[in-house]
N, C-alpha and C positions, 0 to 999 in steps of 0.2 A: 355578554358584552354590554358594556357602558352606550347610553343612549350620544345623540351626536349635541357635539358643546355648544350653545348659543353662540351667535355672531358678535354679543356684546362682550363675552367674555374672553374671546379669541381676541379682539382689537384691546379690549383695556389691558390684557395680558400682555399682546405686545408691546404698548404704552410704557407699560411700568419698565418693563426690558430695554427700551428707548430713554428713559430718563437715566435709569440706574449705569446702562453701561457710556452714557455720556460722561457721571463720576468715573469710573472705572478705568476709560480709555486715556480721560483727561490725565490722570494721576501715571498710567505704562507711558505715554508718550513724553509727557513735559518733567515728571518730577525730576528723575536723574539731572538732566540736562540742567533745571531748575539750582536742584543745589550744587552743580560744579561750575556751571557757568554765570550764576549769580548772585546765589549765594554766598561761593567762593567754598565750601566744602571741598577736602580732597575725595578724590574718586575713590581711595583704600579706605574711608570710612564710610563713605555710599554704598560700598559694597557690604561691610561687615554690618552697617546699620539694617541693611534690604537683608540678610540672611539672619539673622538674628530675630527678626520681625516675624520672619515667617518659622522660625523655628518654637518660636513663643505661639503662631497661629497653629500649628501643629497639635499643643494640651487643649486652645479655649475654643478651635472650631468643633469639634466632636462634641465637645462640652453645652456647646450651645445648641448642636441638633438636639442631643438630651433633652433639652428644655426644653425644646419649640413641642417635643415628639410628645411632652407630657405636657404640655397646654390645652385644656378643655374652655374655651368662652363661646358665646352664643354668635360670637363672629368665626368660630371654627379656630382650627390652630396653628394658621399660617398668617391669616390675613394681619391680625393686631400686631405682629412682630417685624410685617414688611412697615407700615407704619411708624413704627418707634424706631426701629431702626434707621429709615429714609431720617429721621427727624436729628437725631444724634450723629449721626454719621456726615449729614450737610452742614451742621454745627462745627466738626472737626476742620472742616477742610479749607476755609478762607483763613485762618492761623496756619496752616501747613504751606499756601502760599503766601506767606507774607515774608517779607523778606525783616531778619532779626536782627542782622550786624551790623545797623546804625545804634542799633542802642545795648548791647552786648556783647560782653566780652569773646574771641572765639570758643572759647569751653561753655560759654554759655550759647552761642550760637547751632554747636555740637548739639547739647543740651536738648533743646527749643527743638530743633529737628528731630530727633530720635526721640522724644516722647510724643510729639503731636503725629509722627509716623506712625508709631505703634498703636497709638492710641486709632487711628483713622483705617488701620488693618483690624482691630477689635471690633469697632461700629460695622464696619464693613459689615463683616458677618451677621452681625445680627438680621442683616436684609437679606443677604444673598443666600442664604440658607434658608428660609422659609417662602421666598419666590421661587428658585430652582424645584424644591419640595414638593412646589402645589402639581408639575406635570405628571406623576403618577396618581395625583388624588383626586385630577379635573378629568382623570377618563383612563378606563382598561383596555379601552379596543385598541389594539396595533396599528391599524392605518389612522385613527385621531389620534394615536401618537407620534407617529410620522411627522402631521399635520400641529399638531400642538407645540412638537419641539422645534419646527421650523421655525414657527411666529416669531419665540423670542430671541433666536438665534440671526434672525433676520434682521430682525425691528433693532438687534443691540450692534449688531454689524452698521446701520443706519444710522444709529446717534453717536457710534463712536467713529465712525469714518469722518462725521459731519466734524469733531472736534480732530481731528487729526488734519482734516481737510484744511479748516478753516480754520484753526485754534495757531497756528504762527502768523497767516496774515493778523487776525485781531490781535493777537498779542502783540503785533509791531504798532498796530493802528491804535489802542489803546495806549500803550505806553510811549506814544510822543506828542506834541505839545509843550504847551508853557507848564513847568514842570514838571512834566510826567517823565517817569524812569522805567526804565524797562521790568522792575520788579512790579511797581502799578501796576503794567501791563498784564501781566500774569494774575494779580490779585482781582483787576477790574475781569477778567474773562472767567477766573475761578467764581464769582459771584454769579456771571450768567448760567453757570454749569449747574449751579446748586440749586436755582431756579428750576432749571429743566429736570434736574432728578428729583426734586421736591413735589412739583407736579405729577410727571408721570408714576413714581411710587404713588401719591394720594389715589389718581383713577386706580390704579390696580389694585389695592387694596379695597376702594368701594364695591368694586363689579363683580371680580373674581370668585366663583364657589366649589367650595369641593363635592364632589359628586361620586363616587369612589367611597363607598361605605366599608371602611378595614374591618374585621372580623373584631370582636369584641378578645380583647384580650388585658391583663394587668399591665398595671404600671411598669413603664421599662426603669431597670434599676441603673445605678453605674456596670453594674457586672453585667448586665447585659448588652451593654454599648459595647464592651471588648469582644464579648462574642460574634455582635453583627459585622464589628467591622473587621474581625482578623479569623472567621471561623467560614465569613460567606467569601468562598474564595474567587468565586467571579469578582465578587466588589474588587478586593484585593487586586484582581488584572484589570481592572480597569481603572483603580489609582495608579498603578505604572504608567499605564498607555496616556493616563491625562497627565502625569506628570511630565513623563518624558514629551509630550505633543506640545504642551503650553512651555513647556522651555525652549523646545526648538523655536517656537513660533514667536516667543519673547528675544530669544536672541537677537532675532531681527527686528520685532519691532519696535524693542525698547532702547535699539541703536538707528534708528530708521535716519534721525534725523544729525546724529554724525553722519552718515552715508552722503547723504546731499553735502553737508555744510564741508567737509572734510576730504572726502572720496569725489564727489562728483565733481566738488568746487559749484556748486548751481543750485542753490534754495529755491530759487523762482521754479525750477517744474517743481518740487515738492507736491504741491496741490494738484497739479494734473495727475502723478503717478497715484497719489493717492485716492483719488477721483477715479480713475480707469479701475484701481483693484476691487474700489468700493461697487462699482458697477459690475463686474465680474463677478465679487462674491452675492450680489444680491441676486443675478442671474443664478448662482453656482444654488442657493438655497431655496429657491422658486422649483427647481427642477432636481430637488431631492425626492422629494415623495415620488415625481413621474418615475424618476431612474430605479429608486429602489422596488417599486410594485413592478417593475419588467425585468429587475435581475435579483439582488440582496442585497442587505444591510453590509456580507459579508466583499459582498465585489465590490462597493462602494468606498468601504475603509480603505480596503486594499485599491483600489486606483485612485484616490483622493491622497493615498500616500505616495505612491509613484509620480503624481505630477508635481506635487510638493519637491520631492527632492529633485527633479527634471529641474525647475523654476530654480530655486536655492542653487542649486551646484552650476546650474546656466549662468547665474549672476555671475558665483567667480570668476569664471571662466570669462566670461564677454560679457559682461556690464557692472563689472568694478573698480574702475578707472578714470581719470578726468576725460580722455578722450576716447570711452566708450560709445557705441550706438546706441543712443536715447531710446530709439524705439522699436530696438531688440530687447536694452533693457527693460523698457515696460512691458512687451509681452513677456518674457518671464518672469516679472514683478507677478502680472496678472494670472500666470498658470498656479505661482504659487501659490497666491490669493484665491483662486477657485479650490483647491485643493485646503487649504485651511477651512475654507466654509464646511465643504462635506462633512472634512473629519470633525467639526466644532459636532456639527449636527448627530453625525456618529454616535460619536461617545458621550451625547446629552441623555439619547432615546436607550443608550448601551446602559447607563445608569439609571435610568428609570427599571430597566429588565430586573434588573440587580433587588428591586425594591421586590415585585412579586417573586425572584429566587429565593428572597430570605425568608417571604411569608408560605414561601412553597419547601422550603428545606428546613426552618423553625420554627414555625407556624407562628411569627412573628412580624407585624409588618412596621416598618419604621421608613418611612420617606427621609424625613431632616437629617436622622444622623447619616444615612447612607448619604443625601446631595451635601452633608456638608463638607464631603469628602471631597467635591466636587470645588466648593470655596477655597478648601486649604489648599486642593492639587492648586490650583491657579495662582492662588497667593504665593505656593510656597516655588512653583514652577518660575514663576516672572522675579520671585524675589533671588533665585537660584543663578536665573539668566541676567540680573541685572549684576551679581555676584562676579559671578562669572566676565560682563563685560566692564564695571569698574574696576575689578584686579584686573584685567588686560589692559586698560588701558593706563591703571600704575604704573604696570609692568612694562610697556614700549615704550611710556615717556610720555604718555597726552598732557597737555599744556593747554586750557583751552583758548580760543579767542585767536591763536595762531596757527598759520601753513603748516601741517603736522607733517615729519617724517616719515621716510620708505618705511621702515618698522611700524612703525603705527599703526600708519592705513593697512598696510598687511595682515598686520593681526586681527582691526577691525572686521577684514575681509575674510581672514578665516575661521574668529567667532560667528559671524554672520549669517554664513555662508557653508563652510564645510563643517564645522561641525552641528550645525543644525541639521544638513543633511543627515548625516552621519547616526543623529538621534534618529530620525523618523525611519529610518533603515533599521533601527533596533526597532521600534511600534511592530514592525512586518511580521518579524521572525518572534514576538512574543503574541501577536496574535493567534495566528496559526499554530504557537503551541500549545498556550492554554485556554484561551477564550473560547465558551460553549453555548452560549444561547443565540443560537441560530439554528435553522434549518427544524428536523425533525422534532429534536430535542427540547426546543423552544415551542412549536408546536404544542405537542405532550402536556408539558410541564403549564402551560397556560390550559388546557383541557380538565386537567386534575386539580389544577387550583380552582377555575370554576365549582369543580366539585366539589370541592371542599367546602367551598364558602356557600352553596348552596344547602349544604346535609348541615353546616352549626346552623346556620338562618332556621333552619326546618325543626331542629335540635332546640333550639331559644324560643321558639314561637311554639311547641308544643312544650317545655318548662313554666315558658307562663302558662299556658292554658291550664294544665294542671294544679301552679299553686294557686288560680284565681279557683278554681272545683273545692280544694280543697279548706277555701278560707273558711273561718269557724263560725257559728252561726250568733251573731249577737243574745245576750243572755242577760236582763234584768239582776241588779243584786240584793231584791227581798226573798232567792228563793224559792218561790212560787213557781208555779206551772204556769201560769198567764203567758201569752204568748208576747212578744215584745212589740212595743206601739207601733212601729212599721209595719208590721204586720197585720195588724188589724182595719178591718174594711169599713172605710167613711160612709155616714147614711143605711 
């Protein structure tokens, strides 16, 4: 087992997780909202634009672990990538909120939006695939993995709560004055964000090292990418479980803020409710590692998904209404949101396992392309849920800026609401059917991969001894017997 990871790299890790999912959170929360409420975008093209993006992220995220997986530089082959990536990626994104239809035409407005989206889902990846990557490369040992996946899970809960918390007061407070417009607003806060991710990507890439020595093996080919990712069948259940999990979990938050503006009628608690679940789920991620070393990885999924639906299905029922209980509603806001943290945490440490099955079942090891399963599940989950809640809200009639009808709010409440449930109630019944690393088995399976990697180490390190015995003895070319001038003794 892997020795225990420096204190510097634990904080600059979370750092970079802190920067990055402030991008990340900024773009789930405000975009949609961004182009129907003022851009002027219909929600039937929000939707087809968001499914399309991720459908396109589907060919170039795999494509990109490829890359990162055959990167050799003397900075390793994660770190240069979180780098260029941070760097292109915070480029995209002050054009993505700018607002285009003062000066183009609506088809150009269309336009303008669906390329700087897509193009802003491409960069994306280039980061989040070789960050997520580095947790199986910065440590073997099972409890510093515990420990390792909490960091960034925590630290990205922190930055992006912070924009969800705070990101509509300043977006009001920015965009007014002598004349500021509300799309300002958005573009002056998009500027602060790119700041923050710009930073913290830079630490993470300084500090961060991989430690985690993969067994020496060839260049991974494209043919080999289809085998990792459709032959290692845990991976495989674990792209369902994060698909389905980040959809339910997008349904709601990527409608959070209809809920208030439409449902509650009350924007002003907004910041509180989101405050209460951000302090929930940093409690919920503090006391991950305690809970799993006194029961399992596997009780944890499984009750992190029972209070998720408990929280979701509570809502409908009693707190989706203008004259619901505010602070019934926020305790089930808050069980949900504990419940989301677990399972984030879950199925982070569940993909890392995934990285030593493939090098324990093909002796094969590849971190990137397996997490970048983990970028596309997310991109393509939240692009799925945002699908999903702009056709519903074509569908009932949303209008935005006005008092929306019974149908509406209804639907809103039943995207939200029941069938997020309804998802994470499927996560249950495919864990327990196929998912296997845990318990005994997980054991084992880490026991014989040490050994493995122990007998090539032993294997390589008597190959060289041998061809160094066997190198040829330097040889003058007159022919002669003379012994060669090295050889011979000075004085």
């Amino acid at each position: 087992m892997s020795a225990a990871v420096p204190l510097k790299e634990k904080v600059s890790f979370g750092i970079g997780a802190l920067g990055k999912s402030t991008s990340f959170w900024f773009m789930n929360a405000y975009l949609m909202v961004f182009f129907t409420d003022v851009v002027g975008l219909s929600p039937a093209y929000v939707a087809f634009l968001f499914l399309f993006a991720r459908l396109w992220d589907a060919f170039n995220d795999p494509f990109m672990g490829f890359i990162v997986d055959n990167t050799k530089t003397r900075w390793g082959k994660f770190r240069p990538w979180i780098f260029i990536g941070a760097v292109i990626n915070a480029a995209i994104i002050p054009f993505l909120f700018f607002d285009p239809s003062e000066i183009l035409s609506p088809i150009g407005v269309m336009i303008w939006c669906g390329v700087f989206y897509i193009l802003w889902g491409m960069t994306f990846t280039v980061i989040d695939i070789p960050f997520w990557s580095l947790i199986p490369a910065i440590t073997s040992n099972p409890r510093e993995r515990d420990v390792i996946a909490v960091i960034p899970r925590t630290c990205s809960m922190i930055g992006g709560q912070c924009v969800v918390i705070f990101g509509l007061p300043l977006i009001t407070y920015l965009g007014t004055g002598i004349g500021a417009t509300e799309a300002q607003g958005y573009w002056r806060f998009a500027m602060i964000v790119v700041a923050c991710f710009l930073s913290g990507s830079i630490v993470c890439a300084m500090n961060v090292r991989e430690h985690v020595t993969p067994p020496v093996q060839p260049k991974i080919t494209l043919r080999d990418v289809i085998t990792l990712l459709f032959k290692n069948d845990q991976l495989v259940v674990i792209i369902i479980l994060t698909v389905i999990n980040n959809m339910a979990q997008n349904l709601v938050n990527g409608t959070i803020i209809y809920y208030f503006k439409y449902i509650l009628n009350n924007q002003d608690i907004y910041p509180y409710f989101m405050g209460a679940g951000a302090i929930t789920q940093f409690l919920a991620f503090l006391s991950f590692p305690f809970i799993v070393q006194r029961t399992s990885r596997k009780f944890v999924f499984i009750f992190a998904a029972c209070i998720v639906i408990l929280g979701y299905f509570g809502l409908f029922l009693f707190g989706s209404s203008a004259n619901s209980n505010i602070f019934l509603a926020g305790a089930l806001y808050c069980l949900g949101s504990a419940g989301t943290a677990y399972t984030l945490v879950c199925t982070t440490v569940m993909l890392a396992d995934t990285v030593d099955y493939g090098e324990y079942k093909f002796d094969t090891r590849s971190e990137s392309i397996v997490f970048s399963m983990q970028t596309m599940t997310a991109k393509m989950a939240g692009a799925l849920a945002g699908f999903t809640s702009s056709l519903t809200l074509a569908f009932v009639g949303y209008v935005p800026n006005v008092p929306q009808s019974d149908d509406t709010i209804l639907g809103l409440r039943v995207v939200m609401f029941v069938v997020s449930s309804v998802l994470i109630l499927a996560t249950i019944l495919i864990y327990f059917r196929y998912y296997k690393l845990n318990g005994s088995f997980y054991k084992n399976m880490m026991i014989k991969l040490e050994e493995n990697r122990a007998k090539k180490a032993q294997a390589k390190a008597l190959e060289q001894g041998t061809e160094k015995q066997n190198e040829p003895e330097a040889t003058n070319n007159t022919g002669s017997n003379e012994k060669p001038i090295t050889d011979v003794a000075i004085g």
